[in-house]
C-alpha positions as a LaTeX table, in Angstrom:
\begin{tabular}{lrrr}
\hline
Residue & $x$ (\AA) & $y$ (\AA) & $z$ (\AA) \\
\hline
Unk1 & $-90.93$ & 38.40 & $-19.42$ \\
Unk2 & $-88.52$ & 39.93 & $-16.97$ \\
Unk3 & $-87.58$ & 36.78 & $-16.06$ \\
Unk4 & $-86.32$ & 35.40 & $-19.25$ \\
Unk5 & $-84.32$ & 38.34 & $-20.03$ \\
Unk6 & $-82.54$ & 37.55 & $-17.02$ \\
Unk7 & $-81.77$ & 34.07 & $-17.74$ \\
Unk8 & $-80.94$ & 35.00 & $-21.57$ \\
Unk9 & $-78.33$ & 36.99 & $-20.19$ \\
Unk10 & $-79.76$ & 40.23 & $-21.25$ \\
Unk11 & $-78.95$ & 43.49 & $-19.42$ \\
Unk12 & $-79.98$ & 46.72 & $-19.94$ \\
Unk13 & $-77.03$ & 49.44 & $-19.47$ \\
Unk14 & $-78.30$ & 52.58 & $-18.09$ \\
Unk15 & $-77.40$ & 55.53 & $-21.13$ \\
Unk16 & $-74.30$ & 56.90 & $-18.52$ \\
Unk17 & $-72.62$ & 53.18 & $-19.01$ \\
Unk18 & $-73.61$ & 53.04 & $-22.78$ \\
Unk19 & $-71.36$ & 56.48 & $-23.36$ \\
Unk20 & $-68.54$ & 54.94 & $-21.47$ \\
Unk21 & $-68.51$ & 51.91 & $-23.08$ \\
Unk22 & $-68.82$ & 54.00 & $-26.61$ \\
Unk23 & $-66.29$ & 56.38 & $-25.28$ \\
Unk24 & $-63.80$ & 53.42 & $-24.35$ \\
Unk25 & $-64.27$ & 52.44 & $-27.76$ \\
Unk26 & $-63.82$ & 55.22 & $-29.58$ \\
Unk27 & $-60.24$ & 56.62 & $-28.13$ \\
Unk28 & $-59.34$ & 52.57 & $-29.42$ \\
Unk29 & $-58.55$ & 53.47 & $-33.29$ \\
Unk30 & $-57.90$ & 50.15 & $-34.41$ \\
Unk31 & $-61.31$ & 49.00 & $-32.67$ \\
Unk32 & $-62.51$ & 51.78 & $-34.93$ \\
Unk33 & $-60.78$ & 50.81 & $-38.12$ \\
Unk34 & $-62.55$ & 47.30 & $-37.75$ \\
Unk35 & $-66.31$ & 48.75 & $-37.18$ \\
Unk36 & $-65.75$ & 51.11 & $-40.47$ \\
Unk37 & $-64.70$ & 47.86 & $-42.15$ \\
Unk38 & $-67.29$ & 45.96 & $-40.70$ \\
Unk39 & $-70.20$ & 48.76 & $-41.65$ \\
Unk40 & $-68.90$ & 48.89 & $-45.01$ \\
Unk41 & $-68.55$ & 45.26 & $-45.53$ \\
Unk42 & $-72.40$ & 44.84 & $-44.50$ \\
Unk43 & $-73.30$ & 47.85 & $-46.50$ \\
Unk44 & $-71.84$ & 46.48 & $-49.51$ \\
Unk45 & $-73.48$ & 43.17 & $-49.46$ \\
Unk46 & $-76.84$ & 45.06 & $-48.62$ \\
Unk47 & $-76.55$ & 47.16 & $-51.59$ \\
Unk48 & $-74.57$ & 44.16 & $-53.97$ \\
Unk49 & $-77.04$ & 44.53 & $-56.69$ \\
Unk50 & $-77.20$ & 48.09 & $-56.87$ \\
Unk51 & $-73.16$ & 48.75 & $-56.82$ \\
Unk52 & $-72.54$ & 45.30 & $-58.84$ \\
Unk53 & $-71.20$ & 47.14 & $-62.36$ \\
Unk54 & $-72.96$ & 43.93 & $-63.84$ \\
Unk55 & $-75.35$ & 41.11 & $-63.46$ \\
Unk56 & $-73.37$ & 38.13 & $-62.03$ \\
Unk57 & $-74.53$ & 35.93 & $-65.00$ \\
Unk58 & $-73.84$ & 37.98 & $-67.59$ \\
Unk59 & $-70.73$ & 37.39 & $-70.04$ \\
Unk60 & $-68.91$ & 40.65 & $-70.09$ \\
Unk61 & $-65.65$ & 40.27 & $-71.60$ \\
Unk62 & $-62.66$ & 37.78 & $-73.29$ \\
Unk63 & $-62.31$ & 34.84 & $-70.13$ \\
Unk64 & $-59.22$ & 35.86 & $-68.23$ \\
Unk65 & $-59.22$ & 39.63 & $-69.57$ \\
Unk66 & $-58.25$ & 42.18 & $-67.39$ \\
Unk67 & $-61.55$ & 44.45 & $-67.96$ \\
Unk68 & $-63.29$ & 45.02 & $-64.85$ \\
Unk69 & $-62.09$ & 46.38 & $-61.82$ \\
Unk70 & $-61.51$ & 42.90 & $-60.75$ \\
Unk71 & $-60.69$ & 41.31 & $-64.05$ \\
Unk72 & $-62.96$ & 38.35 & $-65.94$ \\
Unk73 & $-62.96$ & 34.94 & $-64.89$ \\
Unk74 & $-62.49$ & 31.93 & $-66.77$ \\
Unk75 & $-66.30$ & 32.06 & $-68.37$ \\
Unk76 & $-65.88$ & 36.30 & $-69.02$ \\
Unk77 & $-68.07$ & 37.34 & $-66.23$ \\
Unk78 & $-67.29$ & 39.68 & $-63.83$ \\
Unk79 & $-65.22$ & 39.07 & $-61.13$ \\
Unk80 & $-66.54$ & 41.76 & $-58.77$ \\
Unk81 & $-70.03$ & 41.75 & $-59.65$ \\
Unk82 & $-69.64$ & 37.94 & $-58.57$ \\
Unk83 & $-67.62$ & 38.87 & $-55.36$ \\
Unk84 & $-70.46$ & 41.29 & $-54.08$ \\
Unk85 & $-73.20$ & 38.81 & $-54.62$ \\
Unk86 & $-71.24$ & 36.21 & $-53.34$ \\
Unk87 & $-71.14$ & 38.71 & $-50.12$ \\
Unk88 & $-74.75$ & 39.44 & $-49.92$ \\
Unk89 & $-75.48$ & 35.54 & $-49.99$ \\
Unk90 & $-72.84$ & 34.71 & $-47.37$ \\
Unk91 & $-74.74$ & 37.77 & $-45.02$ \\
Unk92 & $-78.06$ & 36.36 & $-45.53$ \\
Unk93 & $-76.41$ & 32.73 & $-44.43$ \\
Unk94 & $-74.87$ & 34.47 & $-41.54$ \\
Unk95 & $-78.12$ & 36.51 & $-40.45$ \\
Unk96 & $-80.29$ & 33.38 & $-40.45$ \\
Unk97 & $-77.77$ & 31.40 & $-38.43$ \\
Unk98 & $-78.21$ & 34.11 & $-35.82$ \\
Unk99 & $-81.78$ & 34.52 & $-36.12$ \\
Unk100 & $-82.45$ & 30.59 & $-35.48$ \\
Unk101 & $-80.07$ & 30.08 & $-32.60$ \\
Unk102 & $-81.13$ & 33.07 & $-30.80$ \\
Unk103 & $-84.80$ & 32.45 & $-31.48$ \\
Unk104 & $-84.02$ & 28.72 & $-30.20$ \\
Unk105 & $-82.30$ & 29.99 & $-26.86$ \\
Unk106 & $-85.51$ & 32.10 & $-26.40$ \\
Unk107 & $-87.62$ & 29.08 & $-26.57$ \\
Unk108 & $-85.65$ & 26.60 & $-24.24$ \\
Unk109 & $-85.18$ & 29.64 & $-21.84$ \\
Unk110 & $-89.02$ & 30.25 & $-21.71$ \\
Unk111 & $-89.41$ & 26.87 & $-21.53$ \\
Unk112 & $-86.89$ & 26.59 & $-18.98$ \\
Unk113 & $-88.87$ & 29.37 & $-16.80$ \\
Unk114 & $-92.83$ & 27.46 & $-17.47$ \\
Unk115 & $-90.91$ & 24.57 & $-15.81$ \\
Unk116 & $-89.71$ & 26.42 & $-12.68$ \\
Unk117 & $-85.86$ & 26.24 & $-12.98$ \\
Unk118 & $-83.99$ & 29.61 & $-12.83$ \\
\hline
\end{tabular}
């Protein structure tokens, strides 16, 4: 198993290199001001349905009203209700993208190690 680790490019940073690299980070504010986004972004679509003011099929309001945070759209539902599902979908996309191509590098490099190349 140590060997495919190796060929998957994984290395494991002793915890002195893992507070340098997080203390490099950290005195880089804008590198900071991204992560926040970033953690917020991902907890928002985690927690869409919970922080969604309404259901994203429901008709709340005149089409093209300005109730909402957001507004209406053209059918009266709510525009940010819609955006934070919208979100949460677009996450779940992007986590199974990851998921297959790194579960698919796996494979071909344990494949690549049963067959004796390095």
């Amino acid at each position: 198993m140590a060997e495919s680790a190796e060929v998957l490019g994984a290395v494991e940073l002793p915890p002195r290199e893992r507070r340098v690299l997080w203390h490099r980070l950290r005195r880089r504010k804008l590198a900071m001001a991204a992560m926040a986004y970033l953690v917020v972004f991902y907890f928002c679509g985690l927690f869409a349905p919970v922080i969604a003011p309404h259901d994203y099929r429901d008709i709340v309001g005149k089409p093209l009203s300005s109730e909402g945070v957001l507004g209406i759209d053209d059918f009266g539902r709510d525009v940010l209700s819609r955006l934070l599902i919208g979100l949460r979908t677009s996450l779940l996309v992007a986590l199974s993208a990851v998921t297959i191509v790194q579960r698919a590098r796996r494979a071909l490099a344990e494949l690549r190690i049963e067959r004796g190349g390095a």
